[in-house]
C-alpha positions in Angstrom: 67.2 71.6 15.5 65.8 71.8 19.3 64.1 75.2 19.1 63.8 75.8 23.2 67.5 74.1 23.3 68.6 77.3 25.6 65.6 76.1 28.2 66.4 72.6 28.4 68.3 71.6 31.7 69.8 68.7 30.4 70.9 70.4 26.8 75.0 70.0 27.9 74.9 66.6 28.5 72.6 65.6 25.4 75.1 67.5 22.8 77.6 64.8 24.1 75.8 62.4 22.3 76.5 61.2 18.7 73.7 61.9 16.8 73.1 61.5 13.1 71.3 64.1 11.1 67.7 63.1 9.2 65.9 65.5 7.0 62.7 65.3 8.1 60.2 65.8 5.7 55.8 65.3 5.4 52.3 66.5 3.3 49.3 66.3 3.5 48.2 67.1 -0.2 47.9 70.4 0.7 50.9 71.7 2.3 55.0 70.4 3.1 56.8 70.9 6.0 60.6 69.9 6.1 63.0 70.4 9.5 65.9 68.6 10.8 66.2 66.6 13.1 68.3 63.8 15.3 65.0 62.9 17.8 64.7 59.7 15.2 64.9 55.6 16.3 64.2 52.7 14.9 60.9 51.3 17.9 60.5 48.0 16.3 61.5 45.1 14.0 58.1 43.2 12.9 56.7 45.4 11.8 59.6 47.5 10.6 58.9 51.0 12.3 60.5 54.6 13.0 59.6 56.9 15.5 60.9 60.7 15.0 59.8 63.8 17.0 57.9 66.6 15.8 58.3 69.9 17.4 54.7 71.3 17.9 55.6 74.7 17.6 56.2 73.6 13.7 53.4 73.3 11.4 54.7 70.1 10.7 53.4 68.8 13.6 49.7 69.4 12.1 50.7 68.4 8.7 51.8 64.8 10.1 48.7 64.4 11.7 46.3 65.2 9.0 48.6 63.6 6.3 49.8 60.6 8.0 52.7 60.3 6.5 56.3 61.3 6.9 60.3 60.6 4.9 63.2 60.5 6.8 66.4 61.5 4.7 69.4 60.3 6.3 71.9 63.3 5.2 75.1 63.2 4.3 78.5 64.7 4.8 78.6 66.0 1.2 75.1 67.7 1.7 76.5 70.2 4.2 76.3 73.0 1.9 72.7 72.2 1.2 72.0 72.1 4.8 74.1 75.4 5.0 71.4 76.7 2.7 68.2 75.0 5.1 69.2 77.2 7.6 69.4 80.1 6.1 65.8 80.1 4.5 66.4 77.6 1.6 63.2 75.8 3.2 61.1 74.6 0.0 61.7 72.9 -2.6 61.4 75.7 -5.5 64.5 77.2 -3.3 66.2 73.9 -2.5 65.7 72.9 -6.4 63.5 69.9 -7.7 65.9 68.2 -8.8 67.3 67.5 -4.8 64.4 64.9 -4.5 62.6 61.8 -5.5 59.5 60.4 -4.4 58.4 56.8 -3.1 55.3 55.4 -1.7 53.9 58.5 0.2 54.9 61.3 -1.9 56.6 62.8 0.8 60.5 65.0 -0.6 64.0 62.8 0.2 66.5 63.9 -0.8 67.8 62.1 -3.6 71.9 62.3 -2.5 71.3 61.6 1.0 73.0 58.4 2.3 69.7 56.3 3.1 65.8 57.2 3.8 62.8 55.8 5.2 59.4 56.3 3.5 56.9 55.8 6.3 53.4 56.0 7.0 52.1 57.3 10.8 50.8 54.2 12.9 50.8 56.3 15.8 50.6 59.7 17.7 51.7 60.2 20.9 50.8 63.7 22.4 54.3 64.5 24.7 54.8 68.0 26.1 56.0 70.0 23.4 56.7 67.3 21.0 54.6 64.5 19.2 56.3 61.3 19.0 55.3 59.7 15.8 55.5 56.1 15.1 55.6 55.3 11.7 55.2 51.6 9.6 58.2 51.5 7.3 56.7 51.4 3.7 60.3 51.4 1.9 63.8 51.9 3.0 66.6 52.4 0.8 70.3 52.6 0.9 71.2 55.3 -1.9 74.8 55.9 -1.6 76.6 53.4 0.2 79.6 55.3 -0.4 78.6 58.0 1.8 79.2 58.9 5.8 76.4 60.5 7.2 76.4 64.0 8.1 76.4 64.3 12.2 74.8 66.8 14.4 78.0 66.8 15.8 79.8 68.1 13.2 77.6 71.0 12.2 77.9 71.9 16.1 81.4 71.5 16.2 83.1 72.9 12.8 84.2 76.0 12.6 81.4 79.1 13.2 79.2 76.0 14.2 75.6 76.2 13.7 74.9 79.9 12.8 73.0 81.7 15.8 71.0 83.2 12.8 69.7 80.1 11.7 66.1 79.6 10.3 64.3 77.6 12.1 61.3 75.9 9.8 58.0 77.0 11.8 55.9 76.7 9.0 55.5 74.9 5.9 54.5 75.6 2.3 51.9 74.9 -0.4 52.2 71.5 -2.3 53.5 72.4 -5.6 51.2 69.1 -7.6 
């Protein structure tokens, strides 16, 4: 979710795109942050790496530089009602439920019925205005339901009620539960 979206000029023409939703999740053995986000690419093949965005106005933004470590959760059209439940303060995972995730290589929460993830560790940090574009090797990658579409930023924009103007947006993270 683009916080400043309402400030960006080019926000009309950007919501055109089709963009798939990732649930964005790091630690740092001390503290989780989770948002959701589409600002995620694949930057190169050898060696296998991600880039996402993170917001600085989020604590995750801190988290993933002290950690060095981040999970992208590719979501899924039949976790709508959990992402329902994201944005209305359902942002930890006592209140999501444990039993929502697994764990690979960096510890770091994906969701266990999301389509696909990437379990990655930070490479690099690249300071950008109000975002930190974070490059990240590719430690494991995993299809988990092949079955499954993934759920669009489209669609949550587009259904019915869209995105509620209500919604929660994840400033700030919580405690590590290990």
């Amino acid at each position: 979710m683009d916080t400043k979206s309402k400030l960006d000029p080019v926000e009309e023409v950007y919501n055109r795109r089709l963009r798939g939703g990732f649930f964005i999740s790091t630690r740092d053995g001390e503290r989780t942050h989770f948002h959701n986000g589409c600002w995620v690419t694949q930057c190169s093949h050898e060696p296998p790496q991600m880039l996402v965005c993170f917001p600085k106005e989020m604590e995750g933004a801190e988290i993933v530089t002290r950690g060095r470590k981040f999970a992208l959760s590719m979501t899924a059209e039949d976790q709508e009602p959990l992402m329902d439940r994201f944005f209305k303060g359902d942002q930890d995972i006592a209140s999501m439920g444990e039993e929502e995730f697994i764990y690979k290589e960096t510890g770091c929460p994906i969701l266990k019925n999301s389509q696909a993830y990437f379990d990655c560790e930070v490479a690099q940090i690249i300071d950008n205005c109000d975002f930190l574009l974070v490059i990240g090797n590719v430690l494991s990658s995993e299809i988990l339901h092949p079955e499954k579409q993934s759920l669009t930023v489209n669609h949550l924009m587009e259904r019915e009620g869209g995105v509620p103007e209500d919604a929660v947006v994840p400033l700030t993270g919580f405690d590590d539960q290990s």
